[in-house]
VEXDREN-2710 file (C-alpha; in Angstrom, 1 decimal):
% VEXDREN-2710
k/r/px/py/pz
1/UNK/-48.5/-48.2/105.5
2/UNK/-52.0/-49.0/105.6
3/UNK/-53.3/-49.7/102.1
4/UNK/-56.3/-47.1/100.9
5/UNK/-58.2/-46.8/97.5
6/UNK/-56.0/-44.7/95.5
7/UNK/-58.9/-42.6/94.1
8/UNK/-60.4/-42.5/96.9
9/UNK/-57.5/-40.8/98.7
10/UNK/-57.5/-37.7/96.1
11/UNK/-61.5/-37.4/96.3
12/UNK/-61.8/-38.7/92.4
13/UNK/-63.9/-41.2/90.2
14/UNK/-62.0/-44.1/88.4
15/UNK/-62.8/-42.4/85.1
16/UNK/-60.9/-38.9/86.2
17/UNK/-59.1/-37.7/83.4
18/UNK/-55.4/-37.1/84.2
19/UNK/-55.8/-33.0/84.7
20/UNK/-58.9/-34.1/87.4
21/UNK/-56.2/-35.9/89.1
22/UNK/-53.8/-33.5/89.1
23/UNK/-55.7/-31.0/90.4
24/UNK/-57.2/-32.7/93.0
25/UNK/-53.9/-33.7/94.0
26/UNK/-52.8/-30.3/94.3
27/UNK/-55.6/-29.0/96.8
28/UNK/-54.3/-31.9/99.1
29/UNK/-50.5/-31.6/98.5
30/UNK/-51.3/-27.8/99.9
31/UNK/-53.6/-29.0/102.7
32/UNK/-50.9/-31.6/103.8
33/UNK/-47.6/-30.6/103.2
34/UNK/-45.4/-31.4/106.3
35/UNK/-43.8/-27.5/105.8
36/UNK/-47.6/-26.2/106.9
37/UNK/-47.9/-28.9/109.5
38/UNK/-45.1/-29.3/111.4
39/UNK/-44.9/-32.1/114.1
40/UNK/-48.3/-33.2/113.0
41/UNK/-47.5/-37.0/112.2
42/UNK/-51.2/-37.8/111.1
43/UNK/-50.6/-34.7/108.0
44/UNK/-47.2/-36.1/107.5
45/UNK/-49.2/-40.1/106.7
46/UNK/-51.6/-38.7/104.7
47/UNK/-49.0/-36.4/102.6
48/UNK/-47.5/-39.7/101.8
49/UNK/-50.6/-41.7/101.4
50/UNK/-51.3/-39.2/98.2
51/UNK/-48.2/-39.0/96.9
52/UNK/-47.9/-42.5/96.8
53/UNK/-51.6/-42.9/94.8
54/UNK/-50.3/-39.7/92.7
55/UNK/-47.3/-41.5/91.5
56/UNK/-49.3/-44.5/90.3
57/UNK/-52.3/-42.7/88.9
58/UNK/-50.3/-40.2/86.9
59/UNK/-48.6/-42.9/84.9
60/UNK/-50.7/-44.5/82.5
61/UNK/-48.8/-47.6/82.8
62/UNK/-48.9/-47.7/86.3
63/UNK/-52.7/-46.8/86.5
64/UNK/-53.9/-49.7/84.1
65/UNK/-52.1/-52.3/86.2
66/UNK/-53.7/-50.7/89.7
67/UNK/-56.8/-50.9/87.9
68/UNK/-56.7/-54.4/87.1
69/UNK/-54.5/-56.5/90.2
70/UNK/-54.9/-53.0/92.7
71/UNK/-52.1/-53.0/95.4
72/UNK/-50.8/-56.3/94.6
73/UNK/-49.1/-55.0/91.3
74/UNK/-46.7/-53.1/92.8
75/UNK/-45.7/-56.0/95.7
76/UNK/-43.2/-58.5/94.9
77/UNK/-40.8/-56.7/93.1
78/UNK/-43.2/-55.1/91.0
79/UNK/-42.7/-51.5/91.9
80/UNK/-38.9/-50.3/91.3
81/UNK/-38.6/-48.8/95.4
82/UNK/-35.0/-47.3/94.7
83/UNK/-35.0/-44.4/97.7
84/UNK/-38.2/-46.0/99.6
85/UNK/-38.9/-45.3/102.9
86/UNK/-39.7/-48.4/105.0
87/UNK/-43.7/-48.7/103.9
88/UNK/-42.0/-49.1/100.4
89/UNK/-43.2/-45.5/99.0
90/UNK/-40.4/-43.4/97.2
91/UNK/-40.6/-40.2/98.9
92/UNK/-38.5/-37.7/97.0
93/UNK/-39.0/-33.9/95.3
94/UNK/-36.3/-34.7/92.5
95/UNK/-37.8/-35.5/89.4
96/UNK/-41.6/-35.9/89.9
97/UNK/-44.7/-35.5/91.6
98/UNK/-45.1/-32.7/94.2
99/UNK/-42.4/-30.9/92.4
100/UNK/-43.8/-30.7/89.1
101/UNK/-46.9/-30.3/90.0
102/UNK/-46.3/-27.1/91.1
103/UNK/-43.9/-25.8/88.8
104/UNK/-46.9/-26.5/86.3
105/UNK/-49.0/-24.8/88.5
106/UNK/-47.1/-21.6/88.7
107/UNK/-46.4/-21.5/84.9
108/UNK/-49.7/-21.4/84.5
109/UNK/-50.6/-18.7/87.2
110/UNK/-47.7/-16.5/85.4
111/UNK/-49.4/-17.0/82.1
112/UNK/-46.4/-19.0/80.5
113/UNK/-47.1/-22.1/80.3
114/UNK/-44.8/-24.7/80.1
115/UNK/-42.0/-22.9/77.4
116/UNK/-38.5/-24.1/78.8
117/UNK/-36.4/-23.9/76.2
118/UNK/-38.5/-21.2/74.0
119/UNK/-36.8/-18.1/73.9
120/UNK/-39.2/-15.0/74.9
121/UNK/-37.0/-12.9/72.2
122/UNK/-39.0/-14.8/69.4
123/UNK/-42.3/-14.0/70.6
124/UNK/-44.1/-11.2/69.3
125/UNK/-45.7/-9.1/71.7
126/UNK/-49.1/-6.4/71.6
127/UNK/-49.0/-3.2/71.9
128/UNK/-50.7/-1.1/74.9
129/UNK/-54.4/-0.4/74.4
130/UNK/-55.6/3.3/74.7
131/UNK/-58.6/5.0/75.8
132/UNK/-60.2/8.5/74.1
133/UNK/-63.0/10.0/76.4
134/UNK/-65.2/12.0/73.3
135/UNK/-68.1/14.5/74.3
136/UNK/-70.8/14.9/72.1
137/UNK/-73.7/16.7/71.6
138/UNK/-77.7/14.9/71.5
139/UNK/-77.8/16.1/68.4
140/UNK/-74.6/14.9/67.1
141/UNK/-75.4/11.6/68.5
142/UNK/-78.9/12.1/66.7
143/UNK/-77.2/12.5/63.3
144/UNK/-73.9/10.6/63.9
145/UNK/-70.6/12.1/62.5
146/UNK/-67.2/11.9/61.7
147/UNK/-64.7/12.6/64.1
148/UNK/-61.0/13.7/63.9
149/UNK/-58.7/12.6/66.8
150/UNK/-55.6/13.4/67.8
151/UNK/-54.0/10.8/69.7
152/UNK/-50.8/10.8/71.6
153/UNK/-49.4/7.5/71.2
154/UNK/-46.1/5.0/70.6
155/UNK/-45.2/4.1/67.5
156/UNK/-42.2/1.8/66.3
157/UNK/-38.8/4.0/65.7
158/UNK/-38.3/3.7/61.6
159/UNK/-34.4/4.2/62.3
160/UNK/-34.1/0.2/64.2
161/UNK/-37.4/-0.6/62.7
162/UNK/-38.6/-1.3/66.5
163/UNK/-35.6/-3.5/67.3
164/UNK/-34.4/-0.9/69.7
165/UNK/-30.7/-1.2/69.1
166/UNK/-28.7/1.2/66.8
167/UNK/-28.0/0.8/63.1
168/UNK/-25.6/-2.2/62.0
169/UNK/-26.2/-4.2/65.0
170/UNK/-28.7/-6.3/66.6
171/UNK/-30.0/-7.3/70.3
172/UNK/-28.2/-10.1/72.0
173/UNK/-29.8/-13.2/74.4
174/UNK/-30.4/-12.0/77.7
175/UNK/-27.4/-14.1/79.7
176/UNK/-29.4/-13.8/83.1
177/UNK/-32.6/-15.6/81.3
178/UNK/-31.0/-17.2/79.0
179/UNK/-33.5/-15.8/76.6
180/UNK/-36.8/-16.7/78.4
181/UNK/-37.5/-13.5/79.9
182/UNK/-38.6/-15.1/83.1
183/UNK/-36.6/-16.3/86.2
184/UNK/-37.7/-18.9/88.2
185/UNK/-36.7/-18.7/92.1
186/UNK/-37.7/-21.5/95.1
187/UNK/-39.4/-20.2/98.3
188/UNK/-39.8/-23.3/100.6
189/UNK/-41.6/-26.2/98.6
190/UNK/-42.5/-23.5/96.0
191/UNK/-41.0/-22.2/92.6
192/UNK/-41.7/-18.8/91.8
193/UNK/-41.3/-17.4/88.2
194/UNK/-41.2/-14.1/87.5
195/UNK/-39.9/-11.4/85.1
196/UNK/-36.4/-11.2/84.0
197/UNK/-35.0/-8.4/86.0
198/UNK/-32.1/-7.5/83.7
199/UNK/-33.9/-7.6/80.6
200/UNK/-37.6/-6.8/81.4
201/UNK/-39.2/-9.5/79.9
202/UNK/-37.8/-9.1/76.4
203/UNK/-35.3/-11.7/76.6
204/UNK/-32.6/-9.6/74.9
205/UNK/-30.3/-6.7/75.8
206/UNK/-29.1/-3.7/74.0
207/UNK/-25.7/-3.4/74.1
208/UNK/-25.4/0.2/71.5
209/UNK/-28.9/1.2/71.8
210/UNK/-30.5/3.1/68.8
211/UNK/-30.3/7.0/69.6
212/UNK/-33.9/8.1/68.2
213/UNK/-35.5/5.8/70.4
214/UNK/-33.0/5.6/73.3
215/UNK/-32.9/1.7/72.9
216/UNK/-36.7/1.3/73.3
217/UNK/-37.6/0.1/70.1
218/UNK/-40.7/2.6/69.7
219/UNK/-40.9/6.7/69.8
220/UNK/-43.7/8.8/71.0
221/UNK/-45.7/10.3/68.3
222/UNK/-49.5/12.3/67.7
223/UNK/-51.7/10.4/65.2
224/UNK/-54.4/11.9/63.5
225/UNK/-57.5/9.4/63.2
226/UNK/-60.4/9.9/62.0
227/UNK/-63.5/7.7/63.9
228/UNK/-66.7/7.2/62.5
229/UNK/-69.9/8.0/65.0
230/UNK/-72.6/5.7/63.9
231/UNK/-76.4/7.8/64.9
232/UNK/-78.3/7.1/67.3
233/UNK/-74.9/5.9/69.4
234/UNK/-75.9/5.7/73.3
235/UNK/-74.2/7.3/76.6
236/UNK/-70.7/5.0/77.1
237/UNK/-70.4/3.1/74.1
238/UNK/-66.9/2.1/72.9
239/UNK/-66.2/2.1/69.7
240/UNK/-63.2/0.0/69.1
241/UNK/-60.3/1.2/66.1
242/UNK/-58.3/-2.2/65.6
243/UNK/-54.0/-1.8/65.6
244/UNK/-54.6/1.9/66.4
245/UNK/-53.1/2.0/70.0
246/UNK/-49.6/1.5/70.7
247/UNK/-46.8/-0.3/68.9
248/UNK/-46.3/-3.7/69.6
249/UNK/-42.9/-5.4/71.0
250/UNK/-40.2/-7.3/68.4
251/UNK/-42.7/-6.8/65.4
252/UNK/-45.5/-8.1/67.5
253/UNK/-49.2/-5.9/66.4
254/UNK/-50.3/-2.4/67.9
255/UNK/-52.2/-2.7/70.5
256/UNK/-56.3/-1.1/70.3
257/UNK/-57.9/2.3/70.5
258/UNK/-60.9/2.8/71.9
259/UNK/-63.4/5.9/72.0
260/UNK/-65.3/6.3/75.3
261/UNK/-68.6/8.1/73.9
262/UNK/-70.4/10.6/76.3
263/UNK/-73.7/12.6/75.3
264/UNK/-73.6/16.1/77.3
265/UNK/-76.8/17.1/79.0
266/UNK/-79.4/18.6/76.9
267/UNK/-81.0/21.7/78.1
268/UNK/-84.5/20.3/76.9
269/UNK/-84.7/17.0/75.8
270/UNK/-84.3/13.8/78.4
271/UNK/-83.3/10.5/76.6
272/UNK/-84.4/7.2/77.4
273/UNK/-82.8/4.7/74.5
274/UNK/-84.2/5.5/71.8
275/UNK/-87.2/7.8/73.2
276/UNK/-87.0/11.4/74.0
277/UNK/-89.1/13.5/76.7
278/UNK/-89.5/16.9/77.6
279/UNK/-91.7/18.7/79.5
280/UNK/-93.8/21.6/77.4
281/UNK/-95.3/24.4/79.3
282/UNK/-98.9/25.5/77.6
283/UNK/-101.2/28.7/78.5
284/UNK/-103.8/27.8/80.3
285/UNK/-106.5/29.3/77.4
286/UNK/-105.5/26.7/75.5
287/UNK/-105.4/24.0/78.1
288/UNK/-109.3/25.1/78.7
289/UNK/-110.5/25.4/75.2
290/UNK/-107.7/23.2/72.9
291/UNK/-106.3/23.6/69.8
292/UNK/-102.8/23.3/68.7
293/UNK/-99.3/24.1/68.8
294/UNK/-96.1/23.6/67.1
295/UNK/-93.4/21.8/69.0
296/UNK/-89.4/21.1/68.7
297/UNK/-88.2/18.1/67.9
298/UNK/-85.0/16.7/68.0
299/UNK/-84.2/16.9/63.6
300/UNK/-84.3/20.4/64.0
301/UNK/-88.2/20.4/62.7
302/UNK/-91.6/21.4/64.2
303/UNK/-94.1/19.0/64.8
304/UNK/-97.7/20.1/65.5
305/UNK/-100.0/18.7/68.8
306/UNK/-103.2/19.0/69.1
307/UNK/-104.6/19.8/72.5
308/UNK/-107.6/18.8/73.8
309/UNK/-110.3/21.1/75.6
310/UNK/-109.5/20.8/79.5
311/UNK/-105.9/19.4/79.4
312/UNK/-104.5/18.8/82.8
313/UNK/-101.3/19.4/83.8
314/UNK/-98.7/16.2/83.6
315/UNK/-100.6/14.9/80.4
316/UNK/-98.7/13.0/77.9
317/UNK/-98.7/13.4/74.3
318/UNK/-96.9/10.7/72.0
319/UNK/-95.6/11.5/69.1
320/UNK/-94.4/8.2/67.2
321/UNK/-91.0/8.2/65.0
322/UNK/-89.6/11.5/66.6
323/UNK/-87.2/10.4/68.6
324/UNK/-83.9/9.2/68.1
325/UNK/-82.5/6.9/65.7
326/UNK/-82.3/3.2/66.5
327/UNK/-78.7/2.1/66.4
328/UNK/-77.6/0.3/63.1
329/UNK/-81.6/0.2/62.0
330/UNK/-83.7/2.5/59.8
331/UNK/-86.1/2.6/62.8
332/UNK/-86.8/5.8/65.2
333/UNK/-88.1/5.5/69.0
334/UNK/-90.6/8.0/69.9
335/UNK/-90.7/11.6/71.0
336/UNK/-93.1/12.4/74.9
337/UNK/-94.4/15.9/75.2
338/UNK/-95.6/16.3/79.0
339/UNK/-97.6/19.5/78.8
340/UNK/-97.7/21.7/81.9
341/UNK/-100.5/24.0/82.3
342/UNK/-99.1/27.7/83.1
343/UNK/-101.2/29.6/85.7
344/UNK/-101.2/33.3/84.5
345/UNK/-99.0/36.3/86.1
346/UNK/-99.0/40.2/85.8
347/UNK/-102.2/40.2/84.8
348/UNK/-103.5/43.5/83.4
349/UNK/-106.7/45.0/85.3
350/UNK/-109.1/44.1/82.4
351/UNK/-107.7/40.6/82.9
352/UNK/-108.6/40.4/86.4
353/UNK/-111.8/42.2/85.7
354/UNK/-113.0/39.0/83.4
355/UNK/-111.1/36.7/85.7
356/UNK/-113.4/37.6/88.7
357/UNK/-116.4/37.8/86.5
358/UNK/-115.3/34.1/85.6
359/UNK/-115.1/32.8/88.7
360/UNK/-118.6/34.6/90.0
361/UNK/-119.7/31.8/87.0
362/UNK/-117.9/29.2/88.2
363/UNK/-119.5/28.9/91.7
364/UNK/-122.8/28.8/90.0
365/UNK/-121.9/25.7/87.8
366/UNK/-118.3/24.5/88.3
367/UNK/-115.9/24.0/86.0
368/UNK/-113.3/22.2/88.1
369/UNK/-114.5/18.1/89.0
370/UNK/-111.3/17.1/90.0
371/UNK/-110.6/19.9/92.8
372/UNK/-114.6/19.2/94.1
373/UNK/-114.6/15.7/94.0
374/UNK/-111.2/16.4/96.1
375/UNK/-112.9/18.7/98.7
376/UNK/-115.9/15.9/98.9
377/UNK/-113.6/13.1/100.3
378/UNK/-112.4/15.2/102.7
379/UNK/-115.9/16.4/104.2
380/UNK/-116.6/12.1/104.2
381/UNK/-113.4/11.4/105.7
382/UNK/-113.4/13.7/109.0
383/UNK/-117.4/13.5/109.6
END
């Protein structure tokens, strides 16, 4: 076999660290495997080309002594070649290499880890998180509240203390696990771990199950909470209650709760954060000659505006600190008042009477800039 750079056959610098190496040696142990090209003798040389610099730069031993004398360390008797093929590399799936490679890389897709020999029994397990989908109103979120829940929910059983198995006895070691609470299977050149069939995980069975809780360890049960709604809380914030969800497995802690917060719609006010809008229809007297008007806000208060002579319709009045409270501050955003100028309706005849009589005045000296200077780029723009 023809001799190659060792780090250069994985793709890695002399200073990799071992878990460098290892995982570059994965991506070409995939790439090359002789079970994914088949009759392909070039894939089947350089399958065995990284194996062979694998075996050496996974041993620390073996890696100091390639890094000093190279290829000539392992010549002359200096490599042990028990089960060699003829180019002298050992080419084997027993105890090494390709083999645990990927049984560390499946334990650590299935979340495991490498815990042969550590029985699943003695690990403690969390409980389920919950959700709680609250509706409130704007002004309950404008003066914050508290809240009583009723939550539907898994608790442990008090009669086997969440054990699951009845009074005077105890669970026993799963036999097909052997207490893991895994299995691990082979599927070609892959091992395959995956949850212990007869025992779900738990690594024990029930032989006389505990009657209140049919050998489940934990009984359904309403809790009554109470939740704390902070003002000024915003459209889908969660607020989190810690070991409030459900119970957790051999004595493990309760799982989470959490309360999904949505603000219904308000029929006047439209929120923005902090600041509130609305839109405020005026008569159109005022509008013309001002003055002032009292105007909602969201506290439950009126708050007086002062209009000026010839508002327009779609102008904005500000009105600073009236809007809702800034969360977990002493600060308020600000309150927007678009007035809307009202054109009058069933007017009565005097009405109309002084209406024309106004508008006889208004061709003589107008009253309305906006609509003439309107009217004036039109005559410019089709001359």
């Amino acid at each position: 076999m023809q001799e190659h750079n060792y780090y250069e056959l994985l793709g890695v610098s002399q200073k990799a660290g071992l878990e460098d190496i290892k995982r570059a040696y994965r991506k070409l142990a995939m790439q090359y495997h002789p079970d994914r090209n088949q009759n392909d003798k070039t894939a089947e040389t350089k399958f065995k080309e990284i194996n062979e610099a694998y075996e050496v730069l996974k041993d620390d031993q073996k890696r100091a002594q390639y890094d000093h004398f190279g290829h000539q360390a392992f010549k002359n008797g200096g490599q042990n070649n028990a089960g060699a093929d003829q180019d002298g590399f050992s080419f084997h799936f027993g105890g090494g290499g390709f083999s645990d490679i990927f049984q560390d890389f499946f334990s650590e897709v299935m979340g495991g880890g490498n815990q042969r020999g550590q029985s699943s029994s003695s690990r403690q397990r969390k409980g389920a998180d919950l959700r709680y989908d609250l509706s409130i109103s704007l002004e309950e979120a404008f003066k914050g509240r508290e809240e009583n829940l009723t939550i539907p929910t898994k608790v442990n059983c008090q009669t086997c203390k969440g054990s699951g198995a009845a009074e005077g006895t105890k669970p026993i070691t799963c036999s097909m696990c052997q207490g893991h609470g895994k299995v691990r299977a082979q599927q070609g050149f892959f091992t395959i771990e995956k949850t212990c069939p007869s025992c779900a995980g738990r690594g024990q069975t029930i032989e006389k199950p505990c009657k209140p809780c049919r050998g489940k360890g934990a009984v359904k049960e309403n809790k009554n909470l109470k939740v704390s709604i902070p003002a000024g809380i915003e459209e889908g914030t969660r607020l989190r209650l810690k070991n409030e969800g459900e119970a957790g497995l051999n004595g493990g802690p309760s799982g989470d709760l959490y309360v999904f917060i949505s603000i219904d719609q308000h029929p006047i006010f439209q929120r923005n954060h902090a600041d509130l809008y609305y839109k405020l229809p005026i008569r159109m007297t005022l509008a013309t000659l001002g003055g002032t008007i009292d105007v909602p806000t969201i506290d439950g208060s009126m708050s007086t505006l002062s209009i000026e002579p010839g508002a327009q319709s779609g102008r904005q009045y500000r009105l600073k600190n009236k809007g809702m409270p800034i969360l977990n501050t002493q600060m308020r955003g600000d309150l927007y008042v678009d007035v809307m100028v009202e054109t009058p309706v069933n007017l009565t005849k005097r009405q109309r009477e002084l209406l024309e009589e106004f508008k006889e005045l208004d061709m003589e000296k107008s009253t309305s800039p906006e609509s003439i200077g309107f009217f004036d780029k039109l005559k410019d723009l089709f001359k």
